[in-house]
Chimera marker file (.cmm) of the C-alpha trace (Angstrom):
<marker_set name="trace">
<marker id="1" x="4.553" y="-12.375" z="-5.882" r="1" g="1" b="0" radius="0.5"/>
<marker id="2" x="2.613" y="-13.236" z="-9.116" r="1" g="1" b="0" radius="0.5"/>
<marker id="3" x="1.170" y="-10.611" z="-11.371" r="1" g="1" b="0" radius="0.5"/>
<marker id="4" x="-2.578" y="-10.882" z="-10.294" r="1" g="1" b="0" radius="0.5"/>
<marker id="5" x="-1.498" y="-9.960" z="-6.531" r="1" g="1" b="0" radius="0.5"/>
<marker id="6" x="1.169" y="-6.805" z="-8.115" r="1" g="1" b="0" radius="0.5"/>
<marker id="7" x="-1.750" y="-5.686" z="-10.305" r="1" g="1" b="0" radius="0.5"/>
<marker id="8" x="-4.187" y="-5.787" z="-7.486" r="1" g="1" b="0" radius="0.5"/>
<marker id="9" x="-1.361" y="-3.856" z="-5.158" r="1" g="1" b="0" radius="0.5"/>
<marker id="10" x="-0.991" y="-1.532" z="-7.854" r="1" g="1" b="0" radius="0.5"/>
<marker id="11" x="-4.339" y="-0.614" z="-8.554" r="1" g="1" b="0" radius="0.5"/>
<marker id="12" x="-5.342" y="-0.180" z="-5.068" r="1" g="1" b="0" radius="0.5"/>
<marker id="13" x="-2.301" y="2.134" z="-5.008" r="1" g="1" b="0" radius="0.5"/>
<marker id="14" x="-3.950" y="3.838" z="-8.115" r="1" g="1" b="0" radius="0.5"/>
<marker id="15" x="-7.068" y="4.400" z="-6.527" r="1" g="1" b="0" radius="0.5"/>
<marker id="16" x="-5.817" y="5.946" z="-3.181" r="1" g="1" b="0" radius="0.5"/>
<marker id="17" x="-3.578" y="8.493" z="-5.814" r="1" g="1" b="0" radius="0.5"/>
<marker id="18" x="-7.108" y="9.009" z="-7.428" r="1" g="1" b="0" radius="0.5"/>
<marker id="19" x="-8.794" y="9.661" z="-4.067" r="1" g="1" b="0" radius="0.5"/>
<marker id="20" x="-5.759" y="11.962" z="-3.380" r="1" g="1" b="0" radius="0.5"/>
<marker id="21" x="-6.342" y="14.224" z="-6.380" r="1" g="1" b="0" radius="0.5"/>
<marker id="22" x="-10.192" y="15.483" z="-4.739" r="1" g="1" b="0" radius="0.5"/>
<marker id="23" x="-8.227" y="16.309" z="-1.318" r="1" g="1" b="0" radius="0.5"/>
<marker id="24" x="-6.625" y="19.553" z="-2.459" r="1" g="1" b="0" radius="0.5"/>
<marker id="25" x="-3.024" y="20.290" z="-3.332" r="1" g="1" b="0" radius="0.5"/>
<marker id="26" x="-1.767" y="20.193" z="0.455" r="1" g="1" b="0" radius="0.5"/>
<marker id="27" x="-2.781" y="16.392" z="1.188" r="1" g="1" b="0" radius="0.5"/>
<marker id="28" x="-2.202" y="15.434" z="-2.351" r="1" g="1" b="0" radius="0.5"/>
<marker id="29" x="1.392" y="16.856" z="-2.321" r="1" g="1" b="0" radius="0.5"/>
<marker id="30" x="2.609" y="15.169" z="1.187" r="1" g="1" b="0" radius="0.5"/>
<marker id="31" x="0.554" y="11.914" z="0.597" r="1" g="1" b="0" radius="0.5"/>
<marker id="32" x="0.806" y="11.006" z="-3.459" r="1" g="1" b="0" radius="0.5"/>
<marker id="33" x="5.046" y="10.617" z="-3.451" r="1" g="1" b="0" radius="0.5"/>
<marker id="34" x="4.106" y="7.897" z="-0.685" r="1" g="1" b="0" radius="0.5"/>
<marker id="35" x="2.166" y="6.301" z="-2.666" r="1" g="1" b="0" radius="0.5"/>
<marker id="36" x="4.148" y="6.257" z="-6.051" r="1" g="1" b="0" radius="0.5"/>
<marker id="37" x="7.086" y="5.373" z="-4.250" r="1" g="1" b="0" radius="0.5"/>
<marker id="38" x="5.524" y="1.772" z="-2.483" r="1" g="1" b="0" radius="0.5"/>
<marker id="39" x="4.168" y="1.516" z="-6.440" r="1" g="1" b="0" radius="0.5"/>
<marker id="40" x="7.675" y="1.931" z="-7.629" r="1" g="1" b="0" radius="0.5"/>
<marker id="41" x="9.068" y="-0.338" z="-5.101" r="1" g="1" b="0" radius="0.5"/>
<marker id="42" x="6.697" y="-2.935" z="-5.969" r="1" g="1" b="0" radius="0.5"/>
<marker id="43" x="7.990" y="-3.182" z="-9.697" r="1" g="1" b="0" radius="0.5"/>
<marker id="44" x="10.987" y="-3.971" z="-8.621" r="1" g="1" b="0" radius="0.5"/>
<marker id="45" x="11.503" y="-7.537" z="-10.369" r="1" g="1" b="0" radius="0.5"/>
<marker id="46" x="13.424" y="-10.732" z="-8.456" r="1" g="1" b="0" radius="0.5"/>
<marker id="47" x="13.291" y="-14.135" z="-7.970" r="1" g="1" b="0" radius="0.5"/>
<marker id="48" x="14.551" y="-14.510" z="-5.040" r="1" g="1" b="0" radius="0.5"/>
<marker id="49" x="12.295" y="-15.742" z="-1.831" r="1" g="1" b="0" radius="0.5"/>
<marker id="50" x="14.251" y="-13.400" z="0.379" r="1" g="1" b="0" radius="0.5"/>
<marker id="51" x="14.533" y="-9.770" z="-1.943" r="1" g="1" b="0" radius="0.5"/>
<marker id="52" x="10.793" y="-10.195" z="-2.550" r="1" g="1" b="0" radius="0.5"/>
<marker id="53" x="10.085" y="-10.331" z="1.422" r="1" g="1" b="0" radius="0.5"/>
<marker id="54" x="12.631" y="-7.120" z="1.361" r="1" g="1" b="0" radius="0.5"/>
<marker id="55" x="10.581" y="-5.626" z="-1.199" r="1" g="1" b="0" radius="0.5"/>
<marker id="56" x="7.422" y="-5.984" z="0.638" r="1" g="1" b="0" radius="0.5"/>
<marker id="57" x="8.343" y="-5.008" z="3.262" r="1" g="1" b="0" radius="0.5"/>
<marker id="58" x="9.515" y="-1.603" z="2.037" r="1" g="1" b="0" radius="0.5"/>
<marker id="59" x="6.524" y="-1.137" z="0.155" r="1" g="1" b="0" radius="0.5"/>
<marker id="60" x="4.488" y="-2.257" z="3.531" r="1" g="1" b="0" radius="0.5"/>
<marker id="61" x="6.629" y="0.712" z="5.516" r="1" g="1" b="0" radius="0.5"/>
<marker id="62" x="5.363" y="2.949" z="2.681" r="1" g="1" b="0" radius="0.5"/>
<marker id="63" x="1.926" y="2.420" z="3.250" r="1" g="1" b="0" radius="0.5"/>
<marker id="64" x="1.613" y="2.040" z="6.767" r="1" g="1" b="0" radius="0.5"/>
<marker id="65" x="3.554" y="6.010" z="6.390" r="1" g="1" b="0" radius="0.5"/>
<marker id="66" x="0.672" y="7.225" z="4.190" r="1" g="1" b="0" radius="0.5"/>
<marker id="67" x="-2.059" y="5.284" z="6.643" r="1" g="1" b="0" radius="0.5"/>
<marker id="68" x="-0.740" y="7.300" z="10.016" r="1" g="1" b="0" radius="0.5"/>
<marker id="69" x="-0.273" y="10.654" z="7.874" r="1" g="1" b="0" radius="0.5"/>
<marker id="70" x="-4.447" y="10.071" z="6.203" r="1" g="1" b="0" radius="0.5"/>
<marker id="71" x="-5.055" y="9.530" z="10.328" r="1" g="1" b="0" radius="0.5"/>
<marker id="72" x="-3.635" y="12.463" z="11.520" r="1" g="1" b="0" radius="0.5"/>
<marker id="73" x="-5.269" y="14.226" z="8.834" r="1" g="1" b="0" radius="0.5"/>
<marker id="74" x="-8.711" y="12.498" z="9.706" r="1" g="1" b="0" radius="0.5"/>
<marker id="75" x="-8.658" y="13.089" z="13.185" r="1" g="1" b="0" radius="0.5"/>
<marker id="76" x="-6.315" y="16.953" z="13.167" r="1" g="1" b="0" radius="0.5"/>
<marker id="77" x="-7.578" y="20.291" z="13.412" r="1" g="1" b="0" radius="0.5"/>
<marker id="78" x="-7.547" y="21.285" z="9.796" r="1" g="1" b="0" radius="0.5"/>
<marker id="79" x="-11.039" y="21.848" z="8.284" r="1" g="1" b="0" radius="0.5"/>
<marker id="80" x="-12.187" y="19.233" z="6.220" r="1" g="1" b="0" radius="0.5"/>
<marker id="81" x="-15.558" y="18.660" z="4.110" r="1" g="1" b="0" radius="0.5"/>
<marker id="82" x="-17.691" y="15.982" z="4.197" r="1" g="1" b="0" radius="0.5"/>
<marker id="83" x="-16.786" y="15.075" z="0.446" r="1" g="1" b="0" radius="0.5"/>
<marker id="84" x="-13.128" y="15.385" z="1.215" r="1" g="1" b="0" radius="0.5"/>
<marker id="85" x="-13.836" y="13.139" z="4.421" r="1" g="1" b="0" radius="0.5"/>
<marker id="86" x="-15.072" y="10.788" z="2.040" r="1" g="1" b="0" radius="0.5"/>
<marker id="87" x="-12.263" y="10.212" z="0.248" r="1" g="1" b="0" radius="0.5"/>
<marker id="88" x="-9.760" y="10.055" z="3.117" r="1" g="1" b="0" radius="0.5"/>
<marker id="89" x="-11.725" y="7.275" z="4.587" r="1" g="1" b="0" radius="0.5"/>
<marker id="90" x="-11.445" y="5.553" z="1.668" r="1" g="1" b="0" radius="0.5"/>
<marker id="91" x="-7.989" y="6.145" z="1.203" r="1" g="1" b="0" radius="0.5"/>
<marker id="92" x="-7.615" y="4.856" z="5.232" r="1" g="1" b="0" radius="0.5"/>
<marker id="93" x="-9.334" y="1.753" z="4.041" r="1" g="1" b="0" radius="0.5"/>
<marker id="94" x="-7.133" y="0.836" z="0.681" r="1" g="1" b="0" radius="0.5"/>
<marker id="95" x="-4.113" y="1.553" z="3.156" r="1" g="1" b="0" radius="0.5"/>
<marker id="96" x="-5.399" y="-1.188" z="5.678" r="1" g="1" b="0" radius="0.5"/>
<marker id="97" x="-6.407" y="-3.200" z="2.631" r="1" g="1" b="0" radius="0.5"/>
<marker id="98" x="-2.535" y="-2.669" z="1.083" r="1" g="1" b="0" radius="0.5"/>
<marker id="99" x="-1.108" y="-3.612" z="4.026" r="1" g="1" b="0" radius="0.5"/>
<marker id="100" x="-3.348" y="-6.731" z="4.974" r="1" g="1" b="0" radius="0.5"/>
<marker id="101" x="-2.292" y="-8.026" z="1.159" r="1" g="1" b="0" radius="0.5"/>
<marker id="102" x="1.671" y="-7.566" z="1.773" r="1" g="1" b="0" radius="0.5"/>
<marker id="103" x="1.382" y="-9.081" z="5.398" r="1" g="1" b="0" radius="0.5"/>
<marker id="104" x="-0.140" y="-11.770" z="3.981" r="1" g="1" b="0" radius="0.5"/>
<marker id="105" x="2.188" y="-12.371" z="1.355" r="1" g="1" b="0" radius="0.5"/>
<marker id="106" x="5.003" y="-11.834" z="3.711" r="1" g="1" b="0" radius="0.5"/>
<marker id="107" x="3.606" y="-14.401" z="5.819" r="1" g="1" b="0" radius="0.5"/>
<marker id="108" x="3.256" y="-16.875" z="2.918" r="1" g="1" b="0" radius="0.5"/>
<marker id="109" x="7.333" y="-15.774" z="1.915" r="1" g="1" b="0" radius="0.5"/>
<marker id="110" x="8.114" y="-16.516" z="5.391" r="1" g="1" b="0" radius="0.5"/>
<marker id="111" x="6.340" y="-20.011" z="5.376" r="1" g="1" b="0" radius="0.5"/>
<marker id="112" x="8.979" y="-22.717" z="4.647" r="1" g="1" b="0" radius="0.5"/>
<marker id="113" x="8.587" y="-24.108" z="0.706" r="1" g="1" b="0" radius="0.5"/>
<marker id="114" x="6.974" y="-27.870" z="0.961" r="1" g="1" b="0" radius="0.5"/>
<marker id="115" x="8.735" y="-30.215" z="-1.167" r="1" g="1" b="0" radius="0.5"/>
<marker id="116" x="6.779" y="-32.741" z="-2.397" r="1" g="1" b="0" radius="0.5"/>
<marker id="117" x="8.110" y="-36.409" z="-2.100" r="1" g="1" b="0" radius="0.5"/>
<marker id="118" x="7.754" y="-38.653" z="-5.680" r="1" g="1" b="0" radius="0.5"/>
<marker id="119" x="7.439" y="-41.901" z="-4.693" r="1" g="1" b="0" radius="0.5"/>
<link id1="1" id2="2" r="1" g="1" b="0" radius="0.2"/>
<link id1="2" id2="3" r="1" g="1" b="0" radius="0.2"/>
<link id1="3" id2="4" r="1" g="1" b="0" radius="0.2"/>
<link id1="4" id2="5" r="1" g="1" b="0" radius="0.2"/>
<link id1="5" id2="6" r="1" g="1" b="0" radius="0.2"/>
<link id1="6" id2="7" r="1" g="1" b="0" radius="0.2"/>
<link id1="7" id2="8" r="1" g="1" b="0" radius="0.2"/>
<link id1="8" id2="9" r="1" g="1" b="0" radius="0.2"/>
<link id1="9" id2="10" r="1" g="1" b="0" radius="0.2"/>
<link id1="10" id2="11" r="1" g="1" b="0" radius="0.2"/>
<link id1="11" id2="12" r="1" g="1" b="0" radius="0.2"/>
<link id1="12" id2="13" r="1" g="1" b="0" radius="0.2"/>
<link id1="13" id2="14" r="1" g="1" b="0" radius="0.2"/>
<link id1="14" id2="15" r="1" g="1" b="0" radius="0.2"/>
<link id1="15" id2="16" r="1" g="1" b="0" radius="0.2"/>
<link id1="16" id2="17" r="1" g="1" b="0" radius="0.2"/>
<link id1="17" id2="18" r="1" g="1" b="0" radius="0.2"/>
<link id1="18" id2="19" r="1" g="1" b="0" radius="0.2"/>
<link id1="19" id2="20" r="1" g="1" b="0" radius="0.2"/>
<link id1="20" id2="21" r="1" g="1" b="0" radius="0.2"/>
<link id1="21" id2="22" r="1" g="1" b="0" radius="0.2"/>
<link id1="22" id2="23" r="1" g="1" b="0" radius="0.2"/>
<link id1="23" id2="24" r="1" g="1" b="0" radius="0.2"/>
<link id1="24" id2="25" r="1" g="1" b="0" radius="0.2"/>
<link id1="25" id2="26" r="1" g="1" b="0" radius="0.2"/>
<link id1="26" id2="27" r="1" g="1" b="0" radius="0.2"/>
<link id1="27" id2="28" r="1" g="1" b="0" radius="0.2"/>
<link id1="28" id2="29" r="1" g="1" b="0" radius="0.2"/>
<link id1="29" id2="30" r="1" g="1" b="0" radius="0.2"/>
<link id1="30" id2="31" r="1" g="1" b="0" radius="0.2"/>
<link id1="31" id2="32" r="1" g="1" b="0" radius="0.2"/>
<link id1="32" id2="33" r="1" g="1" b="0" radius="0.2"/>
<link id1="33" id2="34" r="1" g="1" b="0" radius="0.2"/>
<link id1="34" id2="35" r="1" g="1" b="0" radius="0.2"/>
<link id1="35" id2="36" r="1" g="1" b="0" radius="0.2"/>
<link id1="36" id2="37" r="1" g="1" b="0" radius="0.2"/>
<link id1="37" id2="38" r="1" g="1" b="0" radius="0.2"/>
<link id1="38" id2="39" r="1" g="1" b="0" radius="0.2"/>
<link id1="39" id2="40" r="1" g="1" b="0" radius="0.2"/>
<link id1="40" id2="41" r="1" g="1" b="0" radius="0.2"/>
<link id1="41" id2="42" r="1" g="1" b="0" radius="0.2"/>
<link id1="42" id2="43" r="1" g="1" b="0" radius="0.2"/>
<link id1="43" id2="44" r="1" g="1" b="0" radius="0.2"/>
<link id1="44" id2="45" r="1" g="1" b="0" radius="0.2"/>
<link id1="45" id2="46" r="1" g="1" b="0" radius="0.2"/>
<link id1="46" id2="47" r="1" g="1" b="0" radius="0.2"/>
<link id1="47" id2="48" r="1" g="1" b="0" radius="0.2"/>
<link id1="48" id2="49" r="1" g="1" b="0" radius="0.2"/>
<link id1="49" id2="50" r="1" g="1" b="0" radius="0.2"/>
<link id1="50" id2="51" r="1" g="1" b="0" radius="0.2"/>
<link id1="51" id2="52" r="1" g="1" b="0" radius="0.2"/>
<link id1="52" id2="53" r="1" g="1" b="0" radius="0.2"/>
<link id1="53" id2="54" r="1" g="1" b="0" radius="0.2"/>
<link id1="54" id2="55" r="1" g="1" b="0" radius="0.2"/>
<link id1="55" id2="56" r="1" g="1" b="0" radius="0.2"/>
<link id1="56" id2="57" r="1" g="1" b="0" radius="0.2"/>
<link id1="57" id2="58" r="1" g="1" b="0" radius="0.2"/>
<link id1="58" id2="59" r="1" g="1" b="0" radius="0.2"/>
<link id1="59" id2="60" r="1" g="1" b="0" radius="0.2"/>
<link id1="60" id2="61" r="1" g="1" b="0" radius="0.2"/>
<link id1="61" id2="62" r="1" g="1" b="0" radius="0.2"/>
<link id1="62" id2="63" r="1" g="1" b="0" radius="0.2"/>
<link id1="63" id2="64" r="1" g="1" b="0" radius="0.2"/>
<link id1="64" id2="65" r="1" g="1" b="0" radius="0.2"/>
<link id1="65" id2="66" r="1" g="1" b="0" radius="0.2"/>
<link id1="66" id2="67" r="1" g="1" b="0" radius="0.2"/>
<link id1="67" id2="68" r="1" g="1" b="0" radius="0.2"/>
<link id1="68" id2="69" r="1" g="1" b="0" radius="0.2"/>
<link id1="69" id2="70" r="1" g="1" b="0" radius="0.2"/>
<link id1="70" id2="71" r="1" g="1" b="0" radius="0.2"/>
<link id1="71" id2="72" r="1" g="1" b="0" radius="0.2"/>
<link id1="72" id2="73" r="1" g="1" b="0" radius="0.2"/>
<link id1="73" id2="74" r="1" g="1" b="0" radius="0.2"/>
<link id1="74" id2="75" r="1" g="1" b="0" radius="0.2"/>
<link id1="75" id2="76" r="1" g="1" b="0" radius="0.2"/>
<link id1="76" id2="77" r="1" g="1" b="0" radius="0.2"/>
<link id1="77" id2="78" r="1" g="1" b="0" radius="0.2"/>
<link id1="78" id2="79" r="1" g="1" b="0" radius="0.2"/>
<link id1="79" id2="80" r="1" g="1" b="0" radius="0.2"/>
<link id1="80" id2="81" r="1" g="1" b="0" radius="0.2"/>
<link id1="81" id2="82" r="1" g="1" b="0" radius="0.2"/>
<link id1="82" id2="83" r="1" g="1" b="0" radius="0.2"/>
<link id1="83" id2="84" r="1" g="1" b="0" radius="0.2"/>
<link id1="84" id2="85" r="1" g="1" b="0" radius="0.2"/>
<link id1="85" id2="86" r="1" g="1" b="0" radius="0.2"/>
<link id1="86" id2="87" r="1" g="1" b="0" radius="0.2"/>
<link id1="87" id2="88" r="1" g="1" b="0" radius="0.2"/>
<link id1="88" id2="89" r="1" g="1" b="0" radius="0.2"/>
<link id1="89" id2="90" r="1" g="1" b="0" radius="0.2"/>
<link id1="90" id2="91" r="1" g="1" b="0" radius="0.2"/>
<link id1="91" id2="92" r="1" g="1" b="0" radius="0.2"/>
<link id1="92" id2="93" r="1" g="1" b="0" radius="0.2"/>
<link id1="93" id2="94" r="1" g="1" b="0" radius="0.2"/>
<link id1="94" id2="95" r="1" g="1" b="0" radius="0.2"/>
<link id1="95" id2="96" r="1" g="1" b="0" radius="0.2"/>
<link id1="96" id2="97" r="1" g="1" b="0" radius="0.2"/>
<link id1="97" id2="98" r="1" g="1" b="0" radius="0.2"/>
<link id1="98" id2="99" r="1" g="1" b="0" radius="0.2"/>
<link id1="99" id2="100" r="1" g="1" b="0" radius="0.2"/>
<link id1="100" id2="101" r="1" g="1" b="0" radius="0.2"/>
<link id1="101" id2="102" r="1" g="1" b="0" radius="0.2"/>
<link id1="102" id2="103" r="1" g="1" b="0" radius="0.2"/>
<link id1="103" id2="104" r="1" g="1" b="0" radius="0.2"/>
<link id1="104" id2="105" r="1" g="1" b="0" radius="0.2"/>
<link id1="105" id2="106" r="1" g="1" b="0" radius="0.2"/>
<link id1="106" id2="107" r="1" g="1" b="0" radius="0.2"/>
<link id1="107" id2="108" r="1" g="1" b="0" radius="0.2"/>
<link id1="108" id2="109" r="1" g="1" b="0" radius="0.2"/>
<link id1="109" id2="110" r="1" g="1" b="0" radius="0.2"/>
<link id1="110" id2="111" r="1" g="1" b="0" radius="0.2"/>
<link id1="111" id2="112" r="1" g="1" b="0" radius="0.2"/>
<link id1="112" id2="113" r="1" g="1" b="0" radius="0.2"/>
<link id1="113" id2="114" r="1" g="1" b="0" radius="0.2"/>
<link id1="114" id2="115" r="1" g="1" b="0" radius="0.2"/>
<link id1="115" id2="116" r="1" g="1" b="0" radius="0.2"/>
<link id1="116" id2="117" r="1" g="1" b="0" radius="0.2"/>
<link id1="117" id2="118" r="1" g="1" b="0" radius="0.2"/>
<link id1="118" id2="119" r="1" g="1" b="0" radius="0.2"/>
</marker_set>
């Protein structure tokens, strides 16, 4: 993982914690240690192939945690405003955005490395 796709990660990650904050302490408190902790376990530094697929893929478990717990808020019984709403839809979509960018690079981890021949 280079640093343009961590710093894109991370500041989708940044702006879901930012959405979190207009929610109310309830949703903020259960959702924003999800969050932090997929940022955390992004920083991790490593060079190898193999720990940075293991990496991902805790961070991806992470975020696919916070995207069923935003749904069951969405879709429960609690009352929620329209401007509150708002931000958990947006917070739905940087989780489905997160997650498309880790499968993706898990995908390219996964992908043999091409060699190429000097002749």
């Amino acid at each position: 993982m280079d640093i343009y796709e961590l710093t894109n990660l991370n500041s989708l990650i940044h702006e879901a914690i930012t959405h979190l904050s207009h929610l109310g302490n309830h949703y903020e408190t259960e959702l924003v240690p999800i969050f932090a902790l997929a940022g955390s376990i992004l920083e991790t530094s490593t060079e190898s192939r193999q720990s940075r697929a293991l990496i991902l893929s805790a961070a991806h478990q992470r975020i696919t945690q916070a995207e069923k717990k935003t749904i069951a808020i969405i879709i429960g019984d609690d009352p929620i405003s329209t401007q509150q709403m708002s931000h958990l839809v947006r917070i739905r979509l940087i989780c489905a955005k997160l997650i498309q960018l880790m499968a993706d690079q898990l995908d390219e981890l996964r992908t043999p490395v091409r060699r190429s021949k000097n002749y």
